[in-house]
N, C-alpha and C positions, 0 to 999 in steps of 0.2 A: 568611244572606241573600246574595243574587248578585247586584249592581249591573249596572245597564243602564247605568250612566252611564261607565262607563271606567274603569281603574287610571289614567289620566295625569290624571286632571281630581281624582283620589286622592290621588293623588302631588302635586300643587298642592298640596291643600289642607293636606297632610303639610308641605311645605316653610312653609310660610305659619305655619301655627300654631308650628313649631320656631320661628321667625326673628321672629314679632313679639307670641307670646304668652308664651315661657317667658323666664323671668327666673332667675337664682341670683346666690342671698344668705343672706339672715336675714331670713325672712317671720312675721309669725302670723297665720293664718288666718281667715276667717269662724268655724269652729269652735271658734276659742281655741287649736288646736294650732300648733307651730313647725313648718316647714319652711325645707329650703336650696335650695327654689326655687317660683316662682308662677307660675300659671297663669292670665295675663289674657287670657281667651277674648275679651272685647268689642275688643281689638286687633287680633283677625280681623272679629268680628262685627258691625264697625261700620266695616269699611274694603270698598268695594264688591265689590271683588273675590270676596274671603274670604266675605263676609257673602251672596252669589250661590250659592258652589261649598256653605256648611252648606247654605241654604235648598233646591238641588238634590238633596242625599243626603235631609233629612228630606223633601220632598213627595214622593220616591221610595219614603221605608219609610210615609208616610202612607196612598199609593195601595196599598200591597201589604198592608197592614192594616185599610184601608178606617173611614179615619179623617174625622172631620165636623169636630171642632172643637183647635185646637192653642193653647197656652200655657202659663202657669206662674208663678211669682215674677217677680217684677218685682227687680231690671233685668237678670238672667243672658238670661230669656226672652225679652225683649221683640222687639229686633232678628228673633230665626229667626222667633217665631211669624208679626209682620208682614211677611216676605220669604217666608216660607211661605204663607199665605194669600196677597198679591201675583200670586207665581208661579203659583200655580191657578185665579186669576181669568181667566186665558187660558185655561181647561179648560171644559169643561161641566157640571165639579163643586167648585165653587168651597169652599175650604177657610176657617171660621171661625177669627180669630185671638182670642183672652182674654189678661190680663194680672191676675195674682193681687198685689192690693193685698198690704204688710209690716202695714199695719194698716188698719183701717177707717177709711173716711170719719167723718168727725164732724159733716160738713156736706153738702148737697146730699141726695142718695138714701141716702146712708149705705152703698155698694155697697162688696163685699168683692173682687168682680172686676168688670172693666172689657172693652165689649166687648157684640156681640150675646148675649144671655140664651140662657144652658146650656140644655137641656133634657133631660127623662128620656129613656135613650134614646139620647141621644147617643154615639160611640165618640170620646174625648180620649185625646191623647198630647200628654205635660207634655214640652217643653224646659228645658235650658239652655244655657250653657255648659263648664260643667266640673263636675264632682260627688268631691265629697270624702267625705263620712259622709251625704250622703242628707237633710240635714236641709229646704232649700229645697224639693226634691221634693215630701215629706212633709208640710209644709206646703202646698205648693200639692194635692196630694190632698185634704186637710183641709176644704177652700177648695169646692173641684170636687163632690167627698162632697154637700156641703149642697145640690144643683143637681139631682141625681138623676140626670147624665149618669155616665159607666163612663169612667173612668181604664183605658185597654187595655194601657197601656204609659207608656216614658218613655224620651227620647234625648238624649244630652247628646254636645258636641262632644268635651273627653275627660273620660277618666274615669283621675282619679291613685290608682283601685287603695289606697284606706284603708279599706274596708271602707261606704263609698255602695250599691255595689252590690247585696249581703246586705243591707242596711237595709232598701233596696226591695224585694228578693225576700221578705224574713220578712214585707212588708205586702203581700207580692199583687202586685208592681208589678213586671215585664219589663222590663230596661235593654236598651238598644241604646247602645253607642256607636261613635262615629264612630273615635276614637281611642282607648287607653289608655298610662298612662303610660312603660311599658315600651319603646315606640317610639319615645321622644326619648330621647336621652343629652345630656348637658351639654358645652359645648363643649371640645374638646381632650381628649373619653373616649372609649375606645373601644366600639365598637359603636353 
């Protein structure tokens, strides 16, 4: 894919995610697994700037995929899908934002996702922010499935390269990411 939007508006977003989402330590994971460093993607995606320049690349691969409805797990998703949707409301083709409940309502409607009602038919690409082993994804397909709208794809801000990726290829599901993790090094390493 060929960005219309710039390498420098790139390269921001590059700087932004090194500087206020990577951390090293002694992590464990959503998935149970350790790491010597984390990826707090909502420290871009919830600081205006940052949370602008994702929303910009994903309304861009939306458009070039011809995408109606954008979301995903709640809370990786939430910030892109609704600055996604936002941003296209200045369009003549206004982007639907969903947000995939961790579990069902027990009260109210009892809704699993939140948001204008999927429909069959629909073209959906899942956000997040970061993707480890695929499993939020996964779940939110799960979610999307019962709605009868077409999961086209799926974008996450990066992607730390453990094997998320393959997860969603063995289920049918096209990652896009913005970053992966090969393009940050830890401070005071080379390259």
């Amino acid at each position: 894919m060929t960005s219309t939007i710039g390498t420098d508006l790139r390269d921001e977003l590059r700087t932004l995610v090194a500087v206020r989402a990577f951390t090293y330590g002694d992590f464990t994971l959503t998935s149970g697994r350790r790491s010597d460093y984390y990826v707090d993607g909502k420290q871009v995606t919830l600081d205006g700037r940052g949370l602008y320049l994702v929303a910009r690349f994903a309304l861009e691969h939306c458009r070039e995929h011809d995408i109606d409805a954008v979301g995903g797990l709640t809370l990786g998703a939430d910030p892109i899908a609704s600055a996604v949707a936002a941003l296209s409301g200045e369009t003549d083709r206004p982007i639907t934002a969903f947000i995939v409940r961790k579990e069902v309502k027990a009260h109210g409607t009892g809704r699993a996702i939140e948001g204008p009602d999927l429909r069959p038919g629909q073209r959906v690409l899942l956000v997040d922010d970061t993707l480890t082993t695929g499993g939020t994804f996964l779940q939110a397909n799960e979610a999307v499935a019962t709605t009868g709208a077409t999961v086209v794809g799926a974008l996450c801000v990066v992607d730390r390269e453990e094997g998320g990726r393959e997860a969603l290829e063995a289920s049918g599901i096209t990652l896009h990411s913005l970053f992966r993790r090969r393009e940050f090094s830890p401070p005071g390493s080379a390259g």
